[in-house]
ZAROVEX-324022 format. One record per residue (C-alpha): residue number from 1; residue in one letter; x, y negated, z. Coordinates in Angstrom, 1 decimal. Layout:
N
+-----+------+--------+--------+--------+
: seq : type :      X :      Y :      Z :
+-----+------+--------+--------+--------+
: NUM :    A :      X :      Y :      Z :
...
+-----+------+--------+--------+--------+
! end
This chain:
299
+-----+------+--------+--------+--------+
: seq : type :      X :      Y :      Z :
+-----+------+--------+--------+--------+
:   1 :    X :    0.0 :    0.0 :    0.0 :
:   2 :    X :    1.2 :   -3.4 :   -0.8 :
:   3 :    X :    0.8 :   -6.5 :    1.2 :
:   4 :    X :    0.9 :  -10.1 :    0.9 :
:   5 :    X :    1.7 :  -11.8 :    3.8 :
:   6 :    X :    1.5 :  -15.4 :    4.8 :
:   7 :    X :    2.7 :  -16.9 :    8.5 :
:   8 :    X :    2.3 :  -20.6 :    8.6 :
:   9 :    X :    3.8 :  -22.4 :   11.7 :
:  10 :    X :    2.5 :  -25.4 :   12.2 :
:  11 :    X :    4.5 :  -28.2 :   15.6 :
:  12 :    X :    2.7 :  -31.8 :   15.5 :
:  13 :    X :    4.5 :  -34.3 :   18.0 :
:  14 :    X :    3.1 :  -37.1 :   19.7 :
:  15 :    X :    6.0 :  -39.6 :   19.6 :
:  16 :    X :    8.0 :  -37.7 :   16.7 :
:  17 :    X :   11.3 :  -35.4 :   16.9 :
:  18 :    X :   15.2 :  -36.9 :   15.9 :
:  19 :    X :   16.8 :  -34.0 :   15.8 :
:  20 :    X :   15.9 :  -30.4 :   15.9 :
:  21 :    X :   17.7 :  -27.2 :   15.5 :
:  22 :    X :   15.5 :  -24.2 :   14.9 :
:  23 :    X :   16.1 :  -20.0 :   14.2 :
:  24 :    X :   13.1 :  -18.0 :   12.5 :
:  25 :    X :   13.0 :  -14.0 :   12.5 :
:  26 :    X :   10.1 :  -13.8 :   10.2 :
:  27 :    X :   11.7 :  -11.6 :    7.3 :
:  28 :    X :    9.8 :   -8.0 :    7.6 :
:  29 :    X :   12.4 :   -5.4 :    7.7 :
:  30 :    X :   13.6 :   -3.5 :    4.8 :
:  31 :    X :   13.9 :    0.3 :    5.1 :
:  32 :    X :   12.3 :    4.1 :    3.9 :
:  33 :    X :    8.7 :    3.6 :    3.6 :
:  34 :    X :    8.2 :   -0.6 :    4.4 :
:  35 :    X :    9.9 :   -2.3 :    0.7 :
:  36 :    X :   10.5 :   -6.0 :    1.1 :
:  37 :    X :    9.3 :   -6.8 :   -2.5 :
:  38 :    X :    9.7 :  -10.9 :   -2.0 :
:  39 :    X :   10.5 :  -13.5 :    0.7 :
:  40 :    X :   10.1 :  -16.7 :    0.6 :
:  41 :    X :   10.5 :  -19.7 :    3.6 :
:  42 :    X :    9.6 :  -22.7 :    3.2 :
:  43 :    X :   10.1 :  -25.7 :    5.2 :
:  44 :    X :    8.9 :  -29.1 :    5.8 :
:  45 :    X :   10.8 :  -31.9 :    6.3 :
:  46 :    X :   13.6 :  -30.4 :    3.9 :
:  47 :    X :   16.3 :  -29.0 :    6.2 :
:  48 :    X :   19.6 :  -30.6 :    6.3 :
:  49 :    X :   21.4 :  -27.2 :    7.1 :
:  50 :    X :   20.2 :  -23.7 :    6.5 :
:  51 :    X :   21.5 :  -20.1 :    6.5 :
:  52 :    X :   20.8 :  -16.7 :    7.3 :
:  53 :    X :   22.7 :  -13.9 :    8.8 :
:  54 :    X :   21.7 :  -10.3 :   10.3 :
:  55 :    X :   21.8 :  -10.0 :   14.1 :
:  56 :    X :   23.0 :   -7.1 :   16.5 :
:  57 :    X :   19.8 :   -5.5 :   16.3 :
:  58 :    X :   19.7 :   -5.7 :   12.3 :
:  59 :    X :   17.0 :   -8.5 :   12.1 :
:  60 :    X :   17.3 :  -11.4 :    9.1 :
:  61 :    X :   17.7 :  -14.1 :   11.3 :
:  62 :    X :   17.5 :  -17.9 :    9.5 :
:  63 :    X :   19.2 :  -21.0 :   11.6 :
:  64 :    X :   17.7 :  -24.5 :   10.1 :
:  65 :    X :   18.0 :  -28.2 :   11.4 :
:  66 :    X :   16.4 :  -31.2 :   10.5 :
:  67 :    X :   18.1 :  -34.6 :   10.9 :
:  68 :    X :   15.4 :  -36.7 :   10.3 :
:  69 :    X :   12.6 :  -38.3 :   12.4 :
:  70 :    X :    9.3 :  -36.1 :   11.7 :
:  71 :    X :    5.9 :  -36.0 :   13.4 :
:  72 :    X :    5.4 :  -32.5 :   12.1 :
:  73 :    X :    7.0 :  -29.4 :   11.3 :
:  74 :    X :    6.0 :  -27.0 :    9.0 :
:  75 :    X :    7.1 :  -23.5 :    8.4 :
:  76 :    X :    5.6 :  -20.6 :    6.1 :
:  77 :    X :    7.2 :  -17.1 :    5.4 :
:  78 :    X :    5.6 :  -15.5 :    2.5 :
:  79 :    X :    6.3 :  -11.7 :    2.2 :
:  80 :    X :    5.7 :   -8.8 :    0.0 :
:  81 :    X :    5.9 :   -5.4 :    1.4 :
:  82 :    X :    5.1 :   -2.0 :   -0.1 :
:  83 :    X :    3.9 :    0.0 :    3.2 :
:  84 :    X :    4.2 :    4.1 :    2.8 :
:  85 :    X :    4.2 :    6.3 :    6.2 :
:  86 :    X :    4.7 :    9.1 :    4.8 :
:  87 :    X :    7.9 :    7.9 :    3.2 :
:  88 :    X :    9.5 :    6.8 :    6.2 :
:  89 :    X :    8.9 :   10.6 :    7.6 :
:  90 :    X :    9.2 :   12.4 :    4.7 :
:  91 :    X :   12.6 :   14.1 :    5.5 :
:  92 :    X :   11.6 :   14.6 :    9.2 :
:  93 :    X :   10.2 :   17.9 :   10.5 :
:  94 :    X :    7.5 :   16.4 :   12.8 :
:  95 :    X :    6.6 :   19.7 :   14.5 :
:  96 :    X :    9.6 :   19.5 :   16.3 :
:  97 :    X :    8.7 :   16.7 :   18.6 :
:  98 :    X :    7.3 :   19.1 :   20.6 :
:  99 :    X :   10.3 :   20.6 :   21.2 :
: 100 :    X :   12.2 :   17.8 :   22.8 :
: 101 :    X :   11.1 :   17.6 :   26.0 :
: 102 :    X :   11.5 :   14.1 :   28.2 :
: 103 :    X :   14.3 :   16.3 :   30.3 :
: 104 :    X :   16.1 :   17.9 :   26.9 :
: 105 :    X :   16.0 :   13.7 :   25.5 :
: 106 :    X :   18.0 :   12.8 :   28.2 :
: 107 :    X :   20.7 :   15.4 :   28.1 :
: 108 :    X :   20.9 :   15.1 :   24.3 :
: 109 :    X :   21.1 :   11.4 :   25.0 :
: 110 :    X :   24.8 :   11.8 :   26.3 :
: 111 :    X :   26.1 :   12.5 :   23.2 :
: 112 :    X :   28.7 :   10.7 :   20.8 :
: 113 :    X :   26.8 :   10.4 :   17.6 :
: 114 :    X :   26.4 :    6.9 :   16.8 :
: 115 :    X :   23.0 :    6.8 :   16.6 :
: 116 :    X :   22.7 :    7.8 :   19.8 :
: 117 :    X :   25.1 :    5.0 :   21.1 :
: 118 :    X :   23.4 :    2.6 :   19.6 :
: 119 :    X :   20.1 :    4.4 :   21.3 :
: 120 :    X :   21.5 :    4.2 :   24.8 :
: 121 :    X :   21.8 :    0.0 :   24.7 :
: 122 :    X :   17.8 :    0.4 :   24.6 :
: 123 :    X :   17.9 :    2.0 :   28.4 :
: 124 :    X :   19.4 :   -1.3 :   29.6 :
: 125 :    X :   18.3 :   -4.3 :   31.1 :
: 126 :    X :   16.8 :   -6.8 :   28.9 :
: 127 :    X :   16.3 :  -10.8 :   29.3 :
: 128 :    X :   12.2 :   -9.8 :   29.8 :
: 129 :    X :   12.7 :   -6.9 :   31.5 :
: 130 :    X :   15.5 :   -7.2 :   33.9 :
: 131 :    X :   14.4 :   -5.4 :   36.8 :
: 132 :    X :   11.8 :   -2.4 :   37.2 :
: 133 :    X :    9.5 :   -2.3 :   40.5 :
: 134 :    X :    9.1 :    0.2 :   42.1 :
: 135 :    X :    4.8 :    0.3 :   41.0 :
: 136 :    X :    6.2 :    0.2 :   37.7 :
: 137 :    X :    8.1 :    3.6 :   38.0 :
: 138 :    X :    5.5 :    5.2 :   39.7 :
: 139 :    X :    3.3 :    4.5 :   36.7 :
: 140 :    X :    5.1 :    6.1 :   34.1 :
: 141 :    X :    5.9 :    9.2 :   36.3 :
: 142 :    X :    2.6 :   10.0 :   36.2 :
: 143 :    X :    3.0 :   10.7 :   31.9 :
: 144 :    X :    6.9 :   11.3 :   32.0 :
: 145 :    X :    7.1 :   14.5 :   33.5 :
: 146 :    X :   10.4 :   16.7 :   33.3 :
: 147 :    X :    9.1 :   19.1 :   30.9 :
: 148 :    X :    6.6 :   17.6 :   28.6 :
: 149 :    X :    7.8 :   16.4 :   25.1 :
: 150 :    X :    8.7 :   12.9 :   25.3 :
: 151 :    X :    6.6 :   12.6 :   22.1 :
: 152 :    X :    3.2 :   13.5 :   24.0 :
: 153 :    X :    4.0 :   11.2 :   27.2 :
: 154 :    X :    4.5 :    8.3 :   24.8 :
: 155 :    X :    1.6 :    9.0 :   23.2 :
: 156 :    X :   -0.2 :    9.2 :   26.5 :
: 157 :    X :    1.6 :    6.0 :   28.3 :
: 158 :    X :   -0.1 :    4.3 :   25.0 :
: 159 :    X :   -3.4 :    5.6 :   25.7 :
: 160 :    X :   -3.3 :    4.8 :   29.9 :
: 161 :    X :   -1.9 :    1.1 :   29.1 :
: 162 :    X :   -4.7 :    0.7 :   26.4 :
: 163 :    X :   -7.1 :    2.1 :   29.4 :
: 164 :    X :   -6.1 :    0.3 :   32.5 :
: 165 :    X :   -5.1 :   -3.3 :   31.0 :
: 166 :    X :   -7.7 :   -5.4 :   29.5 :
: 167 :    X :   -6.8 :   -8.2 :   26.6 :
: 168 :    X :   -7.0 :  -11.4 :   27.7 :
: 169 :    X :   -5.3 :  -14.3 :   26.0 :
: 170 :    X :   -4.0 :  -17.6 :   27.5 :
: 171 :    X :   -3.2 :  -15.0 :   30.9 :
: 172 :    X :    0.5 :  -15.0 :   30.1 :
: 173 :    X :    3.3 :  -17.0 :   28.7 :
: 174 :    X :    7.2 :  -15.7 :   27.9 :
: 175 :    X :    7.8 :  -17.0 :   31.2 :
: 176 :    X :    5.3 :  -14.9 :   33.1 :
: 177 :    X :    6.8 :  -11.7 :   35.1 :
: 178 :    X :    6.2 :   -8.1 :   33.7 :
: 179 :    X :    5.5 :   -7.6 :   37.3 :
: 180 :    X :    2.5 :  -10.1 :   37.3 :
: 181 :    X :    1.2 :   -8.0 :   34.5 :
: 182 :    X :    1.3 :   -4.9 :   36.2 :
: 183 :    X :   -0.4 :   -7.0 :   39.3 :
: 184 :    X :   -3.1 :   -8.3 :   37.2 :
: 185 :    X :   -3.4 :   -5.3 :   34.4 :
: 186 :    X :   -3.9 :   -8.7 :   31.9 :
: 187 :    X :   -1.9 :  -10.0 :   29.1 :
: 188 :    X :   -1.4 :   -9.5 :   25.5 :
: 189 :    X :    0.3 :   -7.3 :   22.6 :
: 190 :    X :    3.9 :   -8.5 :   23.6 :
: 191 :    X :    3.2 :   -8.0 :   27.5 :
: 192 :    X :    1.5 :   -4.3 :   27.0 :
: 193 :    X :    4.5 :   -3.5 :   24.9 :
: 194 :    X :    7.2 :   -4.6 :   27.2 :
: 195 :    X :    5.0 :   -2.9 :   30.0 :
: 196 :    X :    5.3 :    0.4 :   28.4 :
: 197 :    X :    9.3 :   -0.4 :   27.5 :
: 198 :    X :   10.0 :   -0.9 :   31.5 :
: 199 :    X :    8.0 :    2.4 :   31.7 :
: 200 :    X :   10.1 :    4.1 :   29.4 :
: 201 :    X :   13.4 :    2.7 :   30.6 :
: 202 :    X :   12.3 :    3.9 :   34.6 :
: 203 :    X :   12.4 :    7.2 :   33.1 :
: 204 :    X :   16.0 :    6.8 :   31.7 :
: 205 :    X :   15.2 :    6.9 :   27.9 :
: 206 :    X :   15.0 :    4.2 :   25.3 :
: 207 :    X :   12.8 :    1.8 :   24.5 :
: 208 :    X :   12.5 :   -0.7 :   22.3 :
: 209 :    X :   10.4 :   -3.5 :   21.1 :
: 210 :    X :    8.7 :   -4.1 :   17.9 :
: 211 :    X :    7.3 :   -7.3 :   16.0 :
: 212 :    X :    5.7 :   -7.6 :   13.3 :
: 213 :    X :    1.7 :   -7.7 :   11.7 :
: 214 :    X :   -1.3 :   -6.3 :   12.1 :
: 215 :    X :   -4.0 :   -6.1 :    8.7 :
: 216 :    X :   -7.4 :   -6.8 :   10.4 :
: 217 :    X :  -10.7 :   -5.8 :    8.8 :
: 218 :    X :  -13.9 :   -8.8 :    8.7 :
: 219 :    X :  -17.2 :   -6.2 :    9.9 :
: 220 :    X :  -19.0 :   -4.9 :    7.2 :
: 221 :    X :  -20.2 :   -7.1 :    4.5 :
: 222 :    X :  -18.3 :  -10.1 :    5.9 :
: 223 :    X :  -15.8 :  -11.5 :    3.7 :
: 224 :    X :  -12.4 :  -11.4 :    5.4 :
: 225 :    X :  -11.8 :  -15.3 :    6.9 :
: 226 :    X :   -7.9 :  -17.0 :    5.7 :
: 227 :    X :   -5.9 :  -16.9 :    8.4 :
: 228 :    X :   -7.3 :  -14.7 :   11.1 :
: 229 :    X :   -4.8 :  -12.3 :   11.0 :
: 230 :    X :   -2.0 :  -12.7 :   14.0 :
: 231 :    X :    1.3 :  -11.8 :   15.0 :
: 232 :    X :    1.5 :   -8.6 :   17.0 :
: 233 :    X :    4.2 :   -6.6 :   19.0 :
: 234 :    X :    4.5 :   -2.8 :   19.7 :
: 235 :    X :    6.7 :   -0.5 :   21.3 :
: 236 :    X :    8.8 :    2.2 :   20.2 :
: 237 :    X :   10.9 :    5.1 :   21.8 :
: 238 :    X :   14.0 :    7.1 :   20.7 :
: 239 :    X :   13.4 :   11.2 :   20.2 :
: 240 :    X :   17.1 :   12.7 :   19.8 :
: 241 :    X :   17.6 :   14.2 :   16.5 :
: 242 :    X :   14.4 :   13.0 :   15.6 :
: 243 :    X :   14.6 :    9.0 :   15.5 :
: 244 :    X :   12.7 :    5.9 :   16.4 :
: 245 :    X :    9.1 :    6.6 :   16.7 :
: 246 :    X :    6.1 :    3.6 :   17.4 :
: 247 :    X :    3.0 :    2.9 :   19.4 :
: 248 :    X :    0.7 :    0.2 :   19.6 :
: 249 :    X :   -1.0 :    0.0 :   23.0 :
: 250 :    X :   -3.1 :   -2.8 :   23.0 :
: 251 :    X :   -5.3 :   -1.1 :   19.9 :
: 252 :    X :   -4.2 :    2.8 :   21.2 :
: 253 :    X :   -3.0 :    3.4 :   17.8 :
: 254 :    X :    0.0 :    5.3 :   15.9 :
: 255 :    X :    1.4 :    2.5 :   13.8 :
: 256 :    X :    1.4 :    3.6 :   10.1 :
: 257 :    X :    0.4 :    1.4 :    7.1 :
: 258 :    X :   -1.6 :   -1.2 :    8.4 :
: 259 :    X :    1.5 :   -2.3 :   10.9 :
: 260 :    X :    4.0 :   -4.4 :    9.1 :
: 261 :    X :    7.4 :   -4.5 :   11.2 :
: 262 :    X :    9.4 :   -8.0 :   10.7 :
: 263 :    X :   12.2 :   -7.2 :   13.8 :
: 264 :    X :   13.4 :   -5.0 :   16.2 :
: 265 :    X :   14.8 :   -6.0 :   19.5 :
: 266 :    X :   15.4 :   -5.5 :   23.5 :
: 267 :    X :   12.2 :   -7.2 :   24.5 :
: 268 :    X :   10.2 :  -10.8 :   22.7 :
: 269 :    X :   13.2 :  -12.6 :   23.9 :
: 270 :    X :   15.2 :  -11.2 :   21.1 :
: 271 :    X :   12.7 :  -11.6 :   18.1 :
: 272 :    X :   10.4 :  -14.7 :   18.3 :
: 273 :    X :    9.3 :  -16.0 :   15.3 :
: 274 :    X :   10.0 :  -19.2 :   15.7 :
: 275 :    X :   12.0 :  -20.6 :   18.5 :
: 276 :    X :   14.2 :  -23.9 :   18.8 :
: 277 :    X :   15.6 :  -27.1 :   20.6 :
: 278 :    X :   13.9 :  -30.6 :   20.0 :
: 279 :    X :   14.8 :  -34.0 :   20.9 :
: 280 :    X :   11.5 :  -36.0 :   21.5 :
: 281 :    X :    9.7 :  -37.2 :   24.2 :
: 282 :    X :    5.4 :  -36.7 :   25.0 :
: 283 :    X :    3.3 :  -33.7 :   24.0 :
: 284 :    X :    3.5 :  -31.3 :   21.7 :
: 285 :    X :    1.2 :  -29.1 :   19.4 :
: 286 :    X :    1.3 :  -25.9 :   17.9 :
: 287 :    X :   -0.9 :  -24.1 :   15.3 :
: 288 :    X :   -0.2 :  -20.6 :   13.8 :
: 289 :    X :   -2.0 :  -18.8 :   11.3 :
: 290 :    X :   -1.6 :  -15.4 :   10.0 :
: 291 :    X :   -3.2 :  -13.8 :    6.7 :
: 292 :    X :   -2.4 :  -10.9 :    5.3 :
: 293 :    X :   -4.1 :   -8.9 :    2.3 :
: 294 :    X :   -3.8 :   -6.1 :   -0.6 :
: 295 :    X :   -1.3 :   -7.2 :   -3.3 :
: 296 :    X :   -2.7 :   -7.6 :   -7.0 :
: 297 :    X :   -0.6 :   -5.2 :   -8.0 :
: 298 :    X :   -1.4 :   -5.6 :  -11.7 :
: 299 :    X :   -0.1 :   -9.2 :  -10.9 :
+-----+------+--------+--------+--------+
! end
């Protein structure tokens, strides 16, 4: 399935900005089964300086200042990417997942193959998710038992988070504690997927976090509205001799086609779309809107 995908980022400032230095990770990943076909960024006022390099974690990162005084900033990213799940899988025996239990992951774990090096940086401490209460580790016990494939207690720690939290936007910021989340059992896609990360992590194993899109459907004989679509985070863990695989807890869901995957990181800290130093003074606003539709292909 191919996608078009449009993310418009939108800062209006109440006494204007002199100066500002920005970095965007809003190019979808490239890999077996999700084809970048096009990208495109633009940006208004005209930056003075741009460029683009690939991070640690293998994200497109683009750095961009802007030396002139503006009462807005605008930002788009417009991507095409050919989605196949079966591609990305095709060479993988999936059967075996149930052989690799949570205990057998972490033995295999210790080994000196370098994907699982780079695996092991995922069971550290992160900027978001620093320290691991106690509550916290209690809570993924109760699906991360010694025995089990680490496959089925992902699965389930997606379908217990999905249960016991409830979606509530405007409940949480970046700044806001995982452990206030756990408290309150309220937040959003990035805090259910860094809940089930520290989860993961309690248990020894890796974890990491995914952003990226959503496709959302209008009901039935609605026409699908421009720009409702939204940014959306997910969480993935590490099956040795297997590989990375994902879960979306906030819609209890296997991702496949309909999640597009922009970056991969630690927690959000490491990935937001947007984020950047201003020098201004007064309020600021910001608008986002997301769409994202079936390509023409014939086009």
């Amino acid at each position: 399935m191919v996608f078009n995908i449009s993310h418009t980022t939108t800062y209006k400032y109440e006494n204007g900005v002199s100066y500002c230095q920005n970095l965007a990770t809003l190019k979808p990943k490239d890999f077996k089964g999700h084809s970048l076909l096009d990208y495109t960024l633009e940006i208004s006022p005209k930056p003075a300086d741009f460029s683009e390099r690939i991070d640690f974690f293998g994200n497109t990162i683009t750095h961009f200042s802007i030396g002139q005084l503006h009462d807005e900033l605008k930002v788009t990213a417009r991507s095409k990417v050919d989605r196949n799940f079966d591609l990305q899988f095709e060479d993988i025996d999936l059967s075996s997942r149930k052989i690799i239990t949570v205990d057998l992951a972490k033995r295999l774990l210790r080994g000196i193959e370098p994907e699982l090096i780079d695996a092991r940086q995922y069971t550290l401490k992160s900027p978001l998710i620093s320290e691991i209460s106690t509550d916290i580790r209690a809570y993924a016990k109760v699906s991360f038992k010694p025995n089990r494939p680490l496959y089925d207690a992902a699965l389930e720690l997606m379908q217990r988070i999905y249960t016991d939290f409830d979606f509530v936007s405007g409940f949480t910021n970046i700044s806001t504690p995982l452990q206030d989340v756990m408290n309150e059992k309220k937040g959003v896609c990035q805090d259910f997927a860094q809940i089930a990360i520290a989860c993961v992590r309690a248990m020894g194993l890796p974890a990491r976090y995914v952003s990226g899109y959503i496709e959302t459907l209008p009901p039935p004989g609605k026409e699908k509205l421009v720009g409702t679509d939204a940014s959306h985070a997910w969480f993935s863990v590490f099956i040795p001799t297997l590989g990375w695989f994902d879960f979306d807890p906030t819609n209890n869901q296997i991702p496949k086609n309909q999640h597009l995957i922009v970056a991969h990181g630690r927690d959000y800290y490491d990935v937001p779309p947007l984020k950047g130093i201003i020098y201004t003074t007064g309020k600021n606003d910001m608008d986002v809107a997301v769409d994202i539709r079936p390509a023409d292909v014939n086009k």
